[in-house]
C-alpha positions as CSV (number, residue, x, y, z in Angstrom):
1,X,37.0,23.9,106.8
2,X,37.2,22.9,103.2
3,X,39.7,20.3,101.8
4,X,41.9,23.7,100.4
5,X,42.3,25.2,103.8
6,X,42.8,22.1,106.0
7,X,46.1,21.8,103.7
8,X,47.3,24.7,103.4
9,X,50.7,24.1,105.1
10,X,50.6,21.4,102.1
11,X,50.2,24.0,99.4
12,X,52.3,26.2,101.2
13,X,55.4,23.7,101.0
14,X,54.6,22.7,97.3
15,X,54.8,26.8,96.4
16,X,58.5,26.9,98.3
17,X,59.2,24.1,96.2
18,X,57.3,25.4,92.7
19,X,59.2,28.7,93.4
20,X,62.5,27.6,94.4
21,X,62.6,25.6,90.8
22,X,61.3,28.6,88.9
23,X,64.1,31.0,90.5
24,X,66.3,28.2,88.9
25,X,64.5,27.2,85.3
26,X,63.7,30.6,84.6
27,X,65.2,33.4,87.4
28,X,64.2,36.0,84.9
29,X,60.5,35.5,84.8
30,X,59.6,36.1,88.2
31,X,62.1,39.6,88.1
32,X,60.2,41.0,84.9
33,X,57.2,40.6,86.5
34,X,58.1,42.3,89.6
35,X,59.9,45.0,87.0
36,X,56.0,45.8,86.3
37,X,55.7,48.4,89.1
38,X,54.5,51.8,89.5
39,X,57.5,53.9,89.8
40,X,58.6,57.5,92.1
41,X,61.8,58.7,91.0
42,X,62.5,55.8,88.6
43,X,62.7,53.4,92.3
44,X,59.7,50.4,91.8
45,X,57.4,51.1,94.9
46,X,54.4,48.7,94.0
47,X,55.0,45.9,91.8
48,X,51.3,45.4,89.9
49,X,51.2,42.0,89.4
50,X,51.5,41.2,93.0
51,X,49.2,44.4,94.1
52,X,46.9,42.8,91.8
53,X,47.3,39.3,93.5
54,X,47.2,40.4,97.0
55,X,44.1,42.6,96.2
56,X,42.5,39.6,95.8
57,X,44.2,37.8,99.0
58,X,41.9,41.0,100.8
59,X,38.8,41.3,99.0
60,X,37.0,38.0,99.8
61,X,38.1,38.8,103.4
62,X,36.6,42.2,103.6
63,X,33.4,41.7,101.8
64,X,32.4,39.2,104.8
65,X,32.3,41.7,106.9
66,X,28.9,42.9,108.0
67,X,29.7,46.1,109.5
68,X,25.7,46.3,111.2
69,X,27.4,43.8,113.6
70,X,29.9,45.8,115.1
71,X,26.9,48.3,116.8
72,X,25.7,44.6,119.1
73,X,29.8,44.8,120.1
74,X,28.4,47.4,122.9
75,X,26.2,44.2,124.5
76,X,29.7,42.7,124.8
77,X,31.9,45.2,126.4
78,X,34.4,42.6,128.0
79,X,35.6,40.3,125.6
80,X,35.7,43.1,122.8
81,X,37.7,45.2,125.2
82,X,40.0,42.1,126.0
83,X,40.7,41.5,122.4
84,X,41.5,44.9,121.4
85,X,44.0,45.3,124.4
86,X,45.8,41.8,123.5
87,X,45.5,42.8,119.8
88,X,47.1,46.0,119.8
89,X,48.8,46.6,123.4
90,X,50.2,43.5,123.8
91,X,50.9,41.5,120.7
92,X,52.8,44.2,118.5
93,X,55.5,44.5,121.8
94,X,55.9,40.7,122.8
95,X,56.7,40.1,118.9
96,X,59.3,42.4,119.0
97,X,60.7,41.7,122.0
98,X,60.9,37.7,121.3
99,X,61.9,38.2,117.9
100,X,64.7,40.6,118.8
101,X,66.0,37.8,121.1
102,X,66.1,35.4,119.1
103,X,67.4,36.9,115.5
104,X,69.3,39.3,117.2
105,X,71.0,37.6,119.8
106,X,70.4,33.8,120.7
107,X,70.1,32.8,116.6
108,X,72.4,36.0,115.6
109,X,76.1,33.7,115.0
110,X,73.6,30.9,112.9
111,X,72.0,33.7,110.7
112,X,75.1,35.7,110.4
113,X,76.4,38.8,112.0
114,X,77.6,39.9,109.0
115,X,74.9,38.6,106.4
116,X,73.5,41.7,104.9
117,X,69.8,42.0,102.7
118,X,69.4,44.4,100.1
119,X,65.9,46.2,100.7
120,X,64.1,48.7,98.1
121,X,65.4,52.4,98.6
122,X,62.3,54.5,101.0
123,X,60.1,55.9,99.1
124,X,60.2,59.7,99.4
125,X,63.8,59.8,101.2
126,X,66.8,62.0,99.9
127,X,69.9,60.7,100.5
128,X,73.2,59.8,98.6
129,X,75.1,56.3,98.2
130,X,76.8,55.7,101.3
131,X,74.2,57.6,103.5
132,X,73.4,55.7,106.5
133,X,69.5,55.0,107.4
134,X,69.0,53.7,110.3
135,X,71.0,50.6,110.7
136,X,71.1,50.7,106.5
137,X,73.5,52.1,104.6
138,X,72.1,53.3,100.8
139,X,74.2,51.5,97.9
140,X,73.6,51.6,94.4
141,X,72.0,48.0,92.6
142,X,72.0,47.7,88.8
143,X,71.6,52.0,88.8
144,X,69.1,51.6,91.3
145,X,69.6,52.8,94.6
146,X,68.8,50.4,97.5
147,X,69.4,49.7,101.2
148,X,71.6,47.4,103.0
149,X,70.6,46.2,106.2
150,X,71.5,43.4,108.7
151,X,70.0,40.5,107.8
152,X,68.8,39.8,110.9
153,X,67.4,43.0,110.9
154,X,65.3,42.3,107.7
155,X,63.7,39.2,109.2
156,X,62.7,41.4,112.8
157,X,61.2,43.5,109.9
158,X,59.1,40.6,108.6
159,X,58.2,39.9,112.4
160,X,56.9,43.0,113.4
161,X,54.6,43.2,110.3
162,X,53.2,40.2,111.4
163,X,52.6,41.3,115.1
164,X,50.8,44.6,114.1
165,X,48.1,42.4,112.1
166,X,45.9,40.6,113.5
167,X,44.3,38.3,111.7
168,X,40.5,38.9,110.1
169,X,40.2,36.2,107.8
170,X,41.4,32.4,109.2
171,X,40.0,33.6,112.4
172,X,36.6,33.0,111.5
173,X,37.7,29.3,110.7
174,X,39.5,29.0,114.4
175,X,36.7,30.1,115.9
176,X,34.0,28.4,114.2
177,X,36.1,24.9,114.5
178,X,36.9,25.3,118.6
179,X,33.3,26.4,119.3
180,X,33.2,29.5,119.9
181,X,31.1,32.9,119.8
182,X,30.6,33.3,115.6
183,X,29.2,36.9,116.3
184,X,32.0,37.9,118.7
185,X,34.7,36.9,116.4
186,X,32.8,38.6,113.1
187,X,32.5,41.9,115.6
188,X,36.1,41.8,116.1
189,X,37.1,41.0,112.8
190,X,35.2,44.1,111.3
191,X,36.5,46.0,114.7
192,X,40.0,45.2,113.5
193,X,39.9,46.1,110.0
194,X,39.2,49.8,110.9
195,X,41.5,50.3,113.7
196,X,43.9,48.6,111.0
197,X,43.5,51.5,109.2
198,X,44.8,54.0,112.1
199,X,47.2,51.7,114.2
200,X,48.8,49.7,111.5
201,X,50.6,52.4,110.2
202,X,51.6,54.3,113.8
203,X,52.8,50.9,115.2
204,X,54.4,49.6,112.0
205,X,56.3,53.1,112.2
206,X,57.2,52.8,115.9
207,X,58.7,49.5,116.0
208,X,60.5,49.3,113.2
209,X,62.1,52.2,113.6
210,X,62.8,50.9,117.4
211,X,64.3,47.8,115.4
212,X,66.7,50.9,113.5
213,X,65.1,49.7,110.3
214,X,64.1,51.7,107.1
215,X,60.7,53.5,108.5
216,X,59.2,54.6,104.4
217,X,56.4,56.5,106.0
218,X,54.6,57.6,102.4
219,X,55.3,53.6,101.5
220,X,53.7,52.3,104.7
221,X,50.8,54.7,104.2
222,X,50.3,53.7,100.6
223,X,50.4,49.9,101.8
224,X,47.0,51.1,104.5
225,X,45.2,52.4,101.0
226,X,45.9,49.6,98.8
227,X,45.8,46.7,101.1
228,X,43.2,48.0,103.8
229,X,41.5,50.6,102.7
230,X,40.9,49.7,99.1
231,X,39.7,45.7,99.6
232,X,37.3,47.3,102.6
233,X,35.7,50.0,100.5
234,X,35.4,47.8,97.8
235,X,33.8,44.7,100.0
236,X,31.5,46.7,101.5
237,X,30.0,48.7,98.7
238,X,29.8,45.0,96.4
239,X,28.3,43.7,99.5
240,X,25.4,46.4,99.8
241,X,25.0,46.0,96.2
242,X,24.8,42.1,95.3
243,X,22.5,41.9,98.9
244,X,20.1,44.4,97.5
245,X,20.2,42.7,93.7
246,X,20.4,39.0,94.6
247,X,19.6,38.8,98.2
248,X,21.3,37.9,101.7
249,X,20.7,34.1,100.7
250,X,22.1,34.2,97.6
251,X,25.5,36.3,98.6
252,X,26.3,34.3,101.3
253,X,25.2,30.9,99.9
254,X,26.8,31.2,96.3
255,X,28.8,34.2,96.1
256,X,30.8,33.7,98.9
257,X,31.7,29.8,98.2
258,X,32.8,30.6,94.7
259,X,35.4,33.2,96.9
260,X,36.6,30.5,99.1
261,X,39.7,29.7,97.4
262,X,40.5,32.7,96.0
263,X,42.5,34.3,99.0
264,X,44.4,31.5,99.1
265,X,45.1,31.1,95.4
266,X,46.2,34.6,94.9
267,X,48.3,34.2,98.1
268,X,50.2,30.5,96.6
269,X,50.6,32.5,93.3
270,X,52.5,35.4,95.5
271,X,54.8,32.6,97.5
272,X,55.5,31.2,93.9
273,X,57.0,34.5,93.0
274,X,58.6,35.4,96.0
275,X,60.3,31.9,96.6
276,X,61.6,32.0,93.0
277,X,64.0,35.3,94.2
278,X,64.2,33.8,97.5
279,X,65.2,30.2,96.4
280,X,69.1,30.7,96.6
281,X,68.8,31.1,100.1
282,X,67.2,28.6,101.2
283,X,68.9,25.5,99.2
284,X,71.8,27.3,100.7
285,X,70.8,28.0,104.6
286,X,67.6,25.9,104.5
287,X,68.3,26.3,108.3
288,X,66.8,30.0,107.6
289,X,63.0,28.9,107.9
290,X,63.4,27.2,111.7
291,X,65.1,30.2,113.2
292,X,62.5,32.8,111.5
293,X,59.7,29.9,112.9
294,X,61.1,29.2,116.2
295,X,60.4,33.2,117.4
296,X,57.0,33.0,115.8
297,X,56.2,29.9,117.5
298,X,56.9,31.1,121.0
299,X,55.5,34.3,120.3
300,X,52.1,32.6,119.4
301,X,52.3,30.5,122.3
302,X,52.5,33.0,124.7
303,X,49.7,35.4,123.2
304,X,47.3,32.5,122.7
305,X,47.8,31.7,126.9
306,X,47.6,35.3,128.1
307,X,44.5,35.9,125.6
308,X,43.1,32.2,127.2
309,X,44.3,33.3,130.8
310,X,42.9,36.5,131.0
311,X,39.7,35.4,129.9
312,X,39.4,32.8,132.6
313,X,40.1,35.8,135.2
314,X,37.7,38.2,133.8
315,X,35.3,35.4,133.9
316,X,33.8,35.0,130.7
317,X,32.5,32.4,128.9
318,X,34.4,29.6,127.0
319,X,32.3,30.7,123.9
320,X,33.5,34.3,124.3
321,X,36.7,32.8,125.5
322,X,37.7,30.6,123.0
323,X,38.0,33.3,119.9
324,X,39.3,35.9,121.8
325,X,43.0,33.8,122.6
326,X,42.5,32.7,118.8
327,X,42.3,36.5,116.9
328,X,45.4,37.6,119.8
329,X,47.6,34.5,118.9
330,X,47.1,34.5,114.5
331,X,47.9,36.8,112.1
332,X,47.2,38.5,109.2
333,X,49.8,37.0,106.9
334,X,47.8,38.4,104.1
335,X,48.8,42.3,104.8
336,X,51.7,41.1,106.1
337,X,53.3,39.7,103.2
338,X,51.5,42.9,101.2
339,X,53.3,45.2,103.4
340,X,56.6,43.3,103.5
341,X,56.5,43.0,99.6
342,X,55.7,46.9,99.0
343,X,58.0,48.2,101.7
344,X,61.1,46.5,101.3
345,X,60.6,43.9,98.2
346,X,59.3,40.7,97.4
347,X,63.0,39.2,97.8
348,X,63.6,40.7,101.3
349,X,64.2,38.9,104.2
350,X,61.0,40.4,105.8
351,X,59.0,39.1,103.0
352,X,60.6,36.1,103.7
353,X,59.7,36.1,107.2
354,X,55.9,36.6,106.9
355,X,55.8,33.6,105.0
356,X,57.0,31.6,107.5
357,X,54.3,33.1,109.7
358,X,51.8,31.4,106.7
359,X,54.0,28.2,106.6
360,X,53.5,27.4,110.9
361,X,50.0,29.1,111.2
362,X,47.5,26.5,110.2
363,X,49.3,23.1,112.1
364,X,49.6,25.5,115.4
365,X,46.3,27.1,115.1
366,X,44.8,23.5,114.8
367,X,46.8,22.4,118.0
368,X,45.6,25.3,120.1
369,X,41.7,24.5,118.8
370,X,42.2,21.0,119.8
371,X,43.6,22.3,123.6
372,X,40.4,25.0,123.4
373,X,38.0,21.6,123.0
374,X,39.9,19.9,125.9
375,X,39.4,22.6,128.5
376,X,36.2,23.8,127.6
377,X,35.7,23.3,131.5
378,X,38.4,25.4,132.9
379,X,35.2,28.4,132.0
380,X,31.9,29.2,133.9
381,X,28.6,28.2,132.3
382,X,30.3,25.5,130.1
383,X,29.0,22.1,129.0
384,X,30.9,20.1,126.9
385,X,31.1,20.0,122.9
């Protein structure tokens, strides 16, 4: 784990910080560059300096991926079965469930039952100012027509984008650091980009309109091609070709150190901008971060021991074990935060909210690798490491 990602709640912190000051030096700067967007029906639907950025969050992600691995998944039926259920039957439902119950009811009266978060206007929707959509009602910003929703609301928003991805990129660092199975977690990490590509967008749909938010259907879709689809075509195609040019060596030896940092500088450049809109709030409530973190905490928590749990039942290894609990309890804060900034703007609460998810991941993630080391006995077939 290099010196860049063992600190990232560091650089995390010193982005709120570097953003909060720009919103307040220069609040126009981050807006104009937002005001770059491709536009449908004169409404921004993706901003192109932060598609840009979080193209590159993806793209040293995807073109890890070896995609011959996923055929040796069939060796391996157990804990690739395990994962995928956690992942995708579990995770999504016990994210909103906590998160409801905490921003919606136990946390509601220190949030603000009244506090209200303008979100971008659904791309592809008809309706008229004053129209309600789901729990939004449509109002008209600057001549542009937006949605108001619960603030609350807006950070459940942020929440369940979180708890549809799981994560493919950290992972492979959790994993590698407690121990574990490298060619299990690389299966599931390839497995997961392509049933991203189906269930991101059904789930995403489900609960969030479960949560009476704004559901933009044609927006959610267009997040899958630019932020899955595009990064994963493009990885694997560069990876086929610099492996044929330069060899396996080579790629994974040079090319893929010099990408190391880029996911995380493109994703430190995107907190800069989105804490420079975001800044206001949180000099004001700076309360905001602990009750978005407390739900994501707990939520993490409780994935990481059924994922740990269950694989103690079903008897497998700690090796198999181990990664498994780790891809169920992180997340993809990557897509996330792509997803959150596309559908409802980079100054929403729910992009707000997947930050957060960034800002606790690493310091939990390295607690749970630390109890994975400790109990490496609890499995079958274990000696110590």
């Amino acid at each position: 784990m290099s010196f860049f990602e063992r600190y990232l709640s560091v650089w995390v912190v010193l982005c709120i910080i570097g953003g909060i000051l720009l919103g307040k030096v220069a609040p126009e700067f981050a807006g104009t560059l937002d005001g770059i967007a491709i536009r449908v029906n004169d409404a921004p639907v993706v901003s192109i300096p932060i598609a840009i950025c979080l193209f590159f969050m993806m793209y040293p992600i995807m073109v890890k991926i070896d995609f011959h691995e996923v055929i040796s998944a069939g060796k391996a039926l157990k804990p690739v079965g395990l994962t995928l259920f956690i992942n995708w039957a579990i995770k999504p439902f016990t994210m909103y469930a906590i998160a409801s119950f905490f921003l919606g009811s136990l946390f509601l009266s220190l949030i603000g039952p009244d506090a209200v978060d303008l979100v971008k206007f659904p791309l592809g929707a008809e309706l008229l100012v004053g129209d309600t959509y789901g729990a939004g009602r449509v109002v008209l910003v600057d001549g542009i027509k937006m949605l108001e929703v619960p603030l609350w609301r807006s950070y459940l928003a942020g929440c369940i984008l979180l708890g549809i991805a799981p994560c493919t990129a950290m992972v492979l660092v959790w994993g590698y650091l407690s121990k574990g199975n490298d060619g299990h977690t690389l299966v599931m990490v390839a497995i997961n980009s392509l049933v991203m590509l189906v269930l991101f967008g059904f789930l995403g749909g489900f609960l969030l309109g479960a949560g009476k938010l704004p559901v933009p259907w044609q927006a959610l879709l267009l997040s899958i091609g630019i932020y899955v689809a595009l990064p994963l075509l493009a990885g694997y195609a560069s990876r086929k070709w610099i492996i044929r040019v330069k060899g396996k060596q080579w790629f994974e030896e040079s090319f893929l150190g010099f990408l190391t940092p880029v996911t995380i500088t493109a994703l430190l450049v995107t907190l800069v901008l989105l804490f420079s809109f975001k800044g206001e709030i949180i000099v004001q409530k700076p309360l905001t971060i602990l009750w978005i973190a407390i739900p994501l905490f707990v939520q993490t928590l409780i994935v990481f021991a059924l994922g740990y749990g269950l694989s103690r039942l079903l008897g497998l290894s700690y090796r198999d074990a181990a990664p498994t609990a780790m891809i169920g309890a992180s997340n993809h804060f990557e897509i996330a935060i792509a997803t959150a900034a596309m559908l409802y703007g980079l100054s929403s609460g729910a992009a707000l909210a997947t930050v957060v998810g960034v800002l606790i991941e690493v310091p939990l993630m390295l607690m749970l690798v630390k109890f994975c080391l400790r109990t490496q006995n609890w499995f079958p077939n274990t000696s110590p490491g």
